[in-house]
TIBA-14048 format. One line per 8 residues: number of its first residue (from 0); their letters; for each residue x, y, z of N, C-alpha, C. Coordinates in pm, whole numbers, plus 50000, padded with zeros to 5 digits. Layout:
<rs>
NUM	a	X Y Z X Y Z X Y Z  ...
</rs>
This chain:
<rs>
0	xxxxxxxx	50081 49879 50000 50000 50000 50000 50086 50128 50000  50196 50131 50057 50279 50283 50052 50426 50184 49952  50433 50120 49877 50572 50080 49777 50583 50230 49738  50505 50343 49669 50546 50411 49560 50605 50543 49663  50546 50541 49782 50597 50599 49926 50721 50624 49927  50772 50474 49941 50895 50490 50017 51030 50474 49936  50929 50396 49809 51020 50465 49638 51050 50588 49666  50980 50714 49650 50924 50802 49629 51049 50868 49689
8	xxxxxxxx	50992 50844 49827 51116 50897 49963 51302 50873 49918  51327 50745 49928 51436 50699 49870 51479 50804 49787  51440 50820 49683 51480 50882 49515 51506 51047 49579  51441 51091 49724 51407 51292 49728 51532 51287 49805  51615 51184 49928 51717 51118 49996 51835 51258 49938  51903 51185 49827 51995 51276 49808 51986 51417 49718  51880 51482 49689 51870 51592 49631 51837 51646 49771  51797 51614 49846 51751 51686 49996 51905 51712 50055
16	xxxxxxxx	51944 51600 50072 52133 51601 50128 52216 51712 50041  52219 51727 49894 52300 51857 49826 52254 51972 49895  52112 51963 49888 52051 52074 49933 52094 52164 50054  52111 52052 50184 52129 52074 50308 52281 52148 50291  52361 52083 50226 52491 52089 50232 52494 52249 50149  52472 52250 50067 52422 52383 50005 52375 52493 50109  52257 52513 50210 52268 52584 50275 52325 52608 50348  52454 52532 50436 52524 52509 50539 52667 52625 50481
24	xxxxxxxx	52683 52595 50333 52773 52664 50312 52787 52833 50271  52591 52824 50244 52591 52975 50218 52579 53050 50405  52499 52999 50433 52479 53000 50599 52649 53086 50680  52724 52973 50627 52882 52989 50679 52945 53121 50579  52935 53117 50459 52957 53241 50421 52870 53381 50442  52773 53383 50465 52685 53520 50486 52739 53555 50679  52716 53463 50733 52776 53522 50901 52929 53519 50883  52971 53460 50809 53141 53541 50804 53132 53673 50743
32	xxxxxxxx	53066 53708 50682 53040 53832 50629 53001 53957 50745  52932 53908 50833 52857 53974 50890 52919 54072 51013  52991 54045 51066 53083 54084 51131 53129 54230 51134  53208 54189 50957 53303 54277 50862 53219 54393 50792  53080 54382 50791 53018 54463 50750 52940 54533 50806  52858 54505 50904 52752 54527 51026 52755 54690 51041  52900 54777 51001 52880 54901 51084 52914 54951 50953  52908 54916 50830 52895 54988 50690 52726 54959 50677
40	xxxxxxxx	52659 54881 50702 52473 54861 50681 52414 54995 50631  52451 55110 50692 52402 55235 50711 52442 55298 50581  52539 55324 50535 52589 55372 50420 52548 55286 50296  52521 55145 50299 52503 55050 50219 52339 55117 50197  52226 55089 50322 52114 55137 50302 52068 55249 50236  52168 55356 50218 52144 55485 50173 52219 55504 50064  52285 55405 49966 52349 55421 49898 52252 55325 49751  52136 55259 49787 52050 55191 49708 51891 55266 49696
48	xxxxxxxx	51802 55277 49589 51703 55354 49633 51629 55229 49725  51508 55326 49734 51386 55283 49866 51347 55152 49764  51306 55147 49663 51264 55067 49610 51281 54970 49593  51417 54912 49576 51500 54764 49589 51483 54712 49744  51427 54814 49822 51439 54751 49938 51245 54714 49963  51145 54754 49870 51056 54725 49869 51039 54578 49845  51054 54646 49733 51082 54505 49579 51107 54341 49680  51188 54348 49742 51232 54248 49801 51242 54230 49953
56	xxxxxxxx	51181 54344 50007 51106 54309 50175 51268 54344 50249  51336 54429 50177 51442 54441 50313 51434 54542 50360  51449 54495 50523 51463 54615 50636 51531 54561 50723  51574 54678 50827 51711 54637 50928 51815 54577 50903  51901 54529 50783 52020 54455 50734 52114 54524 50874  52108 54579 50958 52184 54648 51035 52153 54511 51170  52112 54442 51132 52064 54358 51269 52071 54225 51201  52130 54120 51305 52125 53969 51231 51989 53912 51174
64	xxxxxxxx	51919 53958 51220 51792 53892 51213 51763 53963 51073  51762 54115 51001 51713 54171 50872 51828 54120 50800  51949 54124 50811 52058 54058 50737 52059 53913 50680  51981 53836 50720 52016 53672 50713 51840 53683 50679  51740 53715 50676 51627 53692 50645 51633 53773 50511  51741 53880 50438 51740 53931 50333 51835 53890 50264  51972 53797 50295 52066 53769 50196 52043 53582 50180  51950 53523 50347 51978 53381 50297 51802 53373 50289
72	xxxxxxxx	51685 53395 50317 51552 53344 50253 51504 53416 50212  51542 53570 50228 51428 53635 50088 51461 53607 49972  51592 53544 49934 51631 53481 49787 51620 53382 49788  51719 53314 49887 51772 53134 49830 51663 53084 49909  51557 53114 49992 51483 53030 50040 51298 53071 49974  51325 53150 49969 51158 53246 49919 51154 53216 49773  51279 53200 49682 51304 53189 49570 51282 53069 49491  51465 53032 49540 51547 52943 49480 51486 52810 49528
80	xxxxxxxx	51477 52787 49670 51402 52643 49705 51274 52637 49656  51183 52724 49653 51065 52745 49585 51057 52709 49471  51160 52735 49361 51169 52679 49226 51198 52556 49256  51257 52469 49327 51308 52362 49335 51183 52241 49372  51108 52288 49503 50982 52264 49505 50884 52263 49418  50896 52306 49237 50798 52331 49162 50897 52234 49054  51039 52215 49071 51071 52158 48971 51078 52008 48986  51070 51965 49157 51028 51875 49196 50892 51815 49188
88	xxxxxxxx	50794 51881 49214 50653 51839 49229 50576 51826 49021  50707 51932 48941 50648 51878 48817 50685 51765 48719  50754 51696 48800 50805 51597 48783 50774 51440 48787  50672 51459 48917 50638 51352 48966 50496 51200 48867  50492 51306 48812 50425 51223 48705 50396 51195 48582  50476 51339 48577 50532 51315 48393 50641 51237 48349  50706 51261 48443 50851 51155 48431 50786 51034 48417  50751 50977 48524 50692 50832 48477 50595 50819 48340
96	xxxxxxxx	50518 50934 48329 50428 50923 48221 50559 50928 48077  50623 50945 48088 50731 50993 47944 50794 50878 47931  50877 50824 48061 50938 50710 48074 50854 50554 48057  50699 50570 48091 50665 50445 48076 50624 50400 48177  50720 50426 48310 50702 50335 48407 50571 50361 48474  50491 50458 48435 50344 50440 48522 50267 50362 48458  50286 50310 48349 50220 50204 48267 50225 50054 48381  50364 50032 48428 50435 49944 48532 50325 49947 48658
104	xxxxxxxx	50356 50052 48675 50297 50131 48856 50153 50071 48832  50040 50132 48716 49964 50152 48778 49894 49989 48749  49991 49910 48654 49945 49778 48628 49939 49672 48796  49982 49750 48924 49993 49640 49042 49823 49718 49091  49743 49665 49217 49641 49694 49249 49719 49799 49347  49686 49931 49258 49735 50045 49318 49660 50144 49247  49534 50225 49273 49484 50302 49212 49545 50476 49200  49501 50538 49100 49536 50637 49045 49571 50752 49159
112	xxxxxxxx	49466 50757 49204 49454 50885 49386 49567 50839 49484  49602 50682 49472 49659 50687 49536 49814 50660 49495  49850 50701 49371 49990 50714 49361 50006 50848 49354  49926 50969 49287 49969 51098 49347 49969 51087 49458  49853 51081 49591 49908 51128 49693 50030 51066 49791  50089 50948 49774 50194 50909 49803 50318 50943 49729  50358 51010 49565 50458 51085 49575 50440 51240 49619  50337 51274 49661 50350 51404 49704 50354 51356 49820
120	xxxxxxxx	50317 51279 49916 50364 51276 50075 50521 51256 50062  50587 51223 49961 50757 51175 49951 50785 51304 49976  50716 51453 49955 50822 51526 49962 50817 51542 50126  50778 51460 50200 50793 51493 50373 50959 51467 50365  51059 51453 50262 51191 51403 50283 51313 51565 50310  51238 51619 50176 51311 51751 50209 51248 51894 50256  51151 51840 50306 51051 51944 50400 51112 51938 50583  51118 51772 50563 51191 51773 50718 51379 51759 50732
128	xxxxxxxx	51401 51767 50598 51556 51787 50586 51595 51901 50659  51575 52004 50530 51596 52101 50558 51530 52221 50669  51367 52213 50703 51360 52261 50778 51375 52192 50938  51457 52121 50950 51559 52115 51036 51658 52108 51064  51717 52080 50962 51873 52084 50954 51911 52194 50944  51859 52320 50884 51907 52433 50828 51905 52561 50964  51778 52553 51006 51798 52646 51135 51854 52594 51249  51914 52479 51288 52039 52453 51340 52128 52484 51343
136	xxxxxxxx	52173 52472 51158 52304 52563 51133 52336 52728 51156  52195 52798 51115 52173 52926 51134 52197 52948 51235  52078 52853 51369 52121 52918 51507 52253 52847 51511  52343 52814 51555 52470 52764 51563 52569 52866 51499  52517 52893 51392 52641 52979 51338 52605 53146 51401  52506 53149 51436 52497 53322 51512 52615 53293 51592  52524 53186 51682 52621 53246 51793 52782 53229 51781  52829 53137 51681 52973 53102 51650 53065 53251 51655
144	xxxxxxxx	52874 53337 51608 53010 53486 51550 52955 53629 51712  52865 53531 51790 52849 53604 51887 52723 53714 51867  52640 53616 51779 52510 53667 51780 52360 53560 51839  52291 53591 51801 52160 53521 51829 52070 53527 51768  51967 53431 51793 51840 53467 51729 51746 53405 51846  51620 53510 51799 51537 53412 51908 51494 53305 51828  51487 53176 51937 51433 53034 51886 51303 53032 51853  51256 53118 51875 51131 53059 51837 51113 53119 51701
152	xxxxxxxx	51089 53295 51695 51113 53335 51524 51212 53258 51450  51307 53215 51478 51410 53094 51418 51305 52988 51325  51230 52942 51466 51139 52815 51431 51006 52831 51305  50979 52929 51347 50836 53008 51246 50875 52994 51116  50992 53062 51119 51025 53140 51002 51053 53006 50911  51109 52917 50953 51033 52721 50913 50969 52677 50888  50845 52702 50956 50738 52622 50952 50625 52694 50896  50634 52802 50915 50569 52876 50823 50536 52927 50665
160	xxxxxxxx	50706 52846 50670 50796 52825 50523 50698 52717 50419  50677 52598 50476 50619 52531 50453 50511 52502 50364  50408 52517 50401 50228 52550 50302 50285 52619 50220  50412 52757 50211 50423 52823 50090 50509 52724 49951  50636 52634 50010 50701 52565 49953 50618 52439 49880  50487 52402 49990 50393 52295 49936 50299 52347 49856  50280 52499 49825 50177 52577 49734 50302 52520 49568  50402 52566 49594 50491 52576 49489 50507 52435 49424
168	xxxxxxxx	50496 52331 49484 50476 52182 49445 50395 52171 49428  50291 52223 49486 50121 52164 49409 50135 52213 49269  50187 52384 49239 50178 52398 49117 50231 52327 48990  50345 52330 49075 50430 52166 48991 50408 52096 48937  50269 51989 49061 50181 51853 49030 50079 51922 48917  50007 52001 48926 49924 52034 48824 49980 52013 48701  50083 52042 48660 50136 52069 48542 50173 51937 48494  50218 51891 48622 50269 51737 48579 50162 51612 48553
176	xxxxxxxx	50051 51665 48604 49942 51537 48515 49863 51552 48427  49918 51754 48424 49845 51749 48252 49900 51807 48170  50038 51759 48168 50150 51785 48010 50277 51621 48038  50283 51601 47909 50281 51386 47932 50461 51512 47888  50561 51585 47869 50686 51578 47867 50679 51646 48013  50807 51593 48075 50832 51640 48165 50915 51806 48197  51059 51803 48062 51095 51886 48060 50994 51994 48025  50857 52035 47967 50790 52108 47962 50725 52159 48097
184	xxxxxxxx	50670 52038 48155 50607 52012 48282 50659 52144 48392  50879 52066 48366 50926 52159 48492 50991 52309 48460  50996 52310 48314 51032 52443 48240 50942 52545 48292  50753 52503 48280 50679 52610 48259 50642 52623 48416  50680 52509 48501 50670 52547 48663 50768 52622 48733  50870 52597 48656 50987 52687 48739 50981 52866 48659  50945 52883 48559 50913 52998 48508 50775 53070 48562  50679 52980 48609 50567 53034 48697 50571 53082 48786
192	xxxxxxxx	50632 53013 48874 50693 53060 49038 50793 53155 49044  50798 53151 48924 50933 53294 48944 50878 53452 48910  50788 53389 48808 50652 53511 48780 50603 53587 48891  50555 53437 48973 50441 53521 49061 50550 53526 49170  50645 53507 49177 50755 53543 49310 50777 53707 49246  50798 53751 49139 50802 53886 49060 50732 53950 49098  50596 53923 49036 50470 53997 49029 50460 54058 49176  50478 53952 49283 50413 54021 49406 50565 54139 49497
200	xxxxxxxx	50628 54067 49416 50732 54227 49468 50727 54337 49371  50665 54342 49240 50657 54451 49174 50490 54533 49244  50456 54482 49227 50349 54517 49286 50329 54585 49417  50398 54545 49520 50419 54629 49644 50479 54761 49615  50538 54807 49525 50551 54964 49475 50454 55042 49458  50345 54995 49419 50259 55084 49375 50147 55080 49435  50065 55136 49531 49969 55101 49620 49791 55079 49543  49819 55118 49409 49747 55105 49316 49722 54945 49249
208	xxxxxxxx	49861 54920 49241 49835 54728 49192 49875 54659 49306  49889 54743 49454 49939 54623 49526 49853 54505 49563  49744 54495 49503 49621 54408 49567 49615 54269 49475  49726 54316 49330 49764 54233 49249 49856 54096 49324  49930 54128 49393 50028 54038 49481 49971 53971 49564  49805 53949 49626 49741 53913 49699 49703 53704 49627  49708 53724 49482 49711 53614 49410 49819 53513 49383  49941 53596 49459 50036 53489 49471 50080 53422 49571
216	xxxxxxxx	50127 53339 49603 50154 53230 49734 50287 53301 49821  50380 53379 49743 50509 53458 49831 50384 53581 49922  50328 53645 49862 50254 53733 49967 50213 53678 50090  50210 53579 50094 50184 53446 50191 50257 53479 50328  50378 53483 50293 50499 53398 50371 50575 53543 50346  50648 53606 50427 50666 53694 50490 50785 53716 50581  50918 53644 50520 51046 53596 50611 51106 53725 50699  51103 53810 50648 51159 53951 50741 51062 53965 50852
224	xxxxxxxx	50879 53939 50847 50817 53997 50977 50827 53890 51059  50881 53755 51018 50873 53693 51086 50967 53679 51213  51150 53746 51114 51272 53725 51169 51309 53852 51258  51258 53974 51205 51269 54116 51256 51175 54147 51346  51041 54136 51335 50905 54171 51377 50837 54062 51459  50891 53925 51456 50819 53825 51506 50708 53864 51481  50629 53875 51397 50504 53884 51311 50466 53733 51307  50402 53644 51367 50349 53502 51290 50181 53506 51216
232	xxxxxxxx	50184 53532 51123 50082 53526 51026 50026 53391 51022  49973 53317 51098 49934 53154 51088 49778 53162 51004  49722 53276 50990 49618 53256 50936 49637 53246 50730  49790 53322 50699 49837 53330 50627 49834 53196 50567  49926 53144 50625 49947 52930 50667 49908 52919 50623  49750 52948 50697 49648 52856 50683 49597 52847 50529  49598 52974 50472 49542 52998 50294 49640 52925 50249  49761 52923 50275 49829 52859 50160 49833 52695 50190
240	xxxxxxxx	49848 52641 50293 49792 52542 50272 49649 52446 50243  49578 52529 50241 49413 52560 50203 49431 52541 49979  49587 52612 49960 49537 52630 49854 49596 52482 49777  49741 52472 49889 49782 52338 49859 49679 52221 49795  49607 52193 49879 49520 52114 49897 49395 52137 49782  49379 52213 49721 49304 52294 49663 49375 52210 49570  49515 52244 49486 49585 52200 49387 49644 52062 49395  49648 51982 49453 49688 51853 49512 49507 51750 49474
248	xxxxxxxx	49423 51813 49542 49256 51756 49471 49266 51772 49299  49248 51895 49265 49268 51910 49115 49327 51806 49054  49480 51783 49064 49596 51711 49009 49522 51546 49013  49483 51514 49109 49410 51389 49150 49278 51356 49070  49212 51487 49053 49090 51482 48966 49120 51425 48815  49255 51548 48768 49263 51489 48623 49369 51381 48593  49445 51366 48651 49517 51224 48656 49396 51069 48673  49298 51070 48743 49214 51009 48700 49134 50977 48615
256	xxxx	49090 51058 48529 49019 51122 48393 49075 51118 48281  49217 51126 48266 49278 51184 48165 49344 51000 48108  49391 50984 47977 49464 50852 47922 49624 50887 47947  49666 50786 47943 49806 50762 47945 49867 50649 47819
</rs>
């Protein structure tokens, strides 16, 4: 009943492990940085317009907490894992659909609903990788350089991460049970999420379209109020995993419906 599970799991194993290792090393380079720069912040801030600091939610870089919520997740985590999450989740069933092997899969008594939702439970591999492995390293490396964070905004700023990273895989799965190439599948998912990761920082400029950014899943998730402001938005969460689920039913609907 879970074979395609723990397939599933197995195969996410070492793209989760680069991953980890990947943040550990940007982690170690941004607080070596931090030190050396901390009392230039001020001149740096006033030397960029207001707008780049809209665009992309930075405030306080003068403090560990606006510094490391603007150089390591308002990009590589709000972003870059986000694409990764969409290039992962569009994958999951076109690949087999291209390759054949769901012809294999779905020939054992294993119905359709239930092989999507067991490779989308696989991604519990680098959901609990990294959001635990990674703010370990973070908190660990503050204090290495004689800083801190509080544990608990530490923790949020995690878990809160979450429903937005699983919005970005649902979009993924959509794509992936209804386009049979894969490289199309993860081309037009990783170009989506980067759209609406766009859209909703262009949009905060102008108080006229900012209501435009309300349709994307980054307006969601909110890494600076979480790290600066201890802001926890859980009702936020709650929509985006609301929408997860929303796109995870869909994907299930037409993967049932549709020929292979």
């Amino acid at each position: 009943m879970t074979a395609v599970l723990r397939l599933e799991s197995r195969k996410r194993v070492r793209g989760s492990a680069i991953l980890l290792v990947v943040f550990v090393l940007l982690s170690a380079l941004y607080f070596s940085m931090f030190p050396g720069i901390q009392e230039e912040m001020d001149a740096f801030e006033e030397a960029f317009p207001e707008y780049m600091f809209d665009l992309f939610g930075i405030e306080a870089l003068h403090t560990i907490e606006g510094f490391v919520a603007a150089e390591l997740y308002a990009f590589f985590w709000s972003l870059l894992l986000a694409i990764y999450f969409a290039y992962v989740g569009a994958g999951l069933i076109a690949g087999d659909v291209q390759d054949r092997r769901m012809d294999l899969t779905l020939s054992n008594p294993v119905s359709r609903e239930s092989v999507v939702l067991q490779k989308v439970a696989a991604l519990w591999v680098p959901v609990v990788a990294l959001n635990v492995g990674v703010p370990i390293v973070v908190y660990v490396a503050a204090l290495a350089i004689g800083e801190s964070f509080d544990p608990v905004a530490l923790a949020m700023v995690h878990l809160l991460s979450i429903p937005y990273l699983l919005v970005c895989a649902g979009i993924g799965l959509v794509l992936s049970v209804f386009v049979d190439h894969v490289r199309i599948a993860r081309g037009t998912a990783l170009v989506l999420v980067f759209l609406l990761w766009l859209v909703d920082g262009v949009s905060r400029l102008d108080p006229d379209y900012e209501w435009i950014g309300d349709l994307t899943p980054s307006r969601y998730y909110d890494e600076t109020a979480i790290l600066v402001h201890e802001e926890y938005a859980v009702g936020d969460a709650g929509i985006l995993l609301a929408a997860f689920l929303v796109l995870v039913a869909v994907s299930v609907v037409i993967f049932t419906r549709r020929d292979i």
